[in-house]
N, C-alpha and C positions, 0 to 999 in steps of 0.2 A: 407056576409061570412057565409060560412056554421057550423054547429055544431061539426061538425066530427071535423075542425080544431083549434075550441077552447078546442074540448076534448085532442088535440092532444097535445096544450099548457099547459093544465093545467096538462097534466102527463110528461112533460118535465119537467115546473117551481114547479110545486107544489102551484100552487097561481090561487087558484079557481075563473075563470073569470066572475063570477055575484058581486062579491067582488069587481073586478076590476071597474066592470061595474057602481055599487053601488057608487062608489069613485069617478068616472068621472063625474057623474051626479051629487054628491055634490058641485062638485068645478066647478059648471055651477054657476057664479053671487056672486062668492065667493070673499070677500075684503082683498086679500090678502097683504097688507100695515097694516092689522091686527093682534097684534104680535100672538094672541091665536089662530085665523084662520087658520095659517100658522103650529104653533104648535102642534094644531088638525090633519090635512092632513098630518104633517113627523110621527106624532104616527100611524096614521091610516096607511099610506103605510109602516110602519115599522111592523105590526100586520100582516097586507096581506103578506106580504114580505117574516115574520116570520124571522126578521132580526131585532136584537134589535141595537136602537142607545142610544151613552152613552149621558148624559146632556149635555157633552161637544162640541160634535158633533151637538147635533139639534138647541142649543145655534148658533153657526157657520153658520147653514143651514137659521135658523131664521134670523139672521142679514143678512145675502147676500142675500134673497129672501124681507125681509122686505125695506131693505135699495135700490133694484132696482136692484142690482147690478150683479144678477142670475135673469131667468125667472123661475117661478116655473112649473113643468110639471114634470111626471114621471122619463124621462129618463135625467132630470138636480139631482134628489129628489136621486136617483137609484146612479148615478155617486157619489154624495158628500157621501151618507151613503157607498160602495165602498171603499172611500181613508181609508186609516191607520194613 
């Protein structure tokens, strides 16, 4: 992919894509059955995001990501912070 259309994203979303890039590569070998692991990556794409989630909510996202019950990846991570 070319540069031009990640510049094209980041002025749509506002979510600067070495950040994205940065994140994806953390959560390369990442043990996510670890409750901190899991709660690091919902801060971290909540930062990128620029999308705050309340305790309540990443408690929620934690257990259905920890527990198997969600797979985690962006666009599961994107959907639960989302609901109201």
């Amino acid at each position: 992919m070319d540069n031009k259309f990640f510049k094209n994203l980041e002025n749509k979303t506002g979510v600067n894509m070495n950040d994205v890039f940065s994140l994806a590569n953390s959560l390369q070998g990442a043990n996510f059955k670890d409750e901190q692991t899991v709660r690091n990556v919902i801060q971290r794409v909540s930062q990128i995001a620029n999308k705050p989630v309340s305790k309540q909510m990443e408690d929620k996202i934690v257990k259905s990501i920890v527990n198997g019950d969600e797979k985690l990846d962006l666009s599961t991570i994107s959907k639960m912070m989302g609901k109201k």
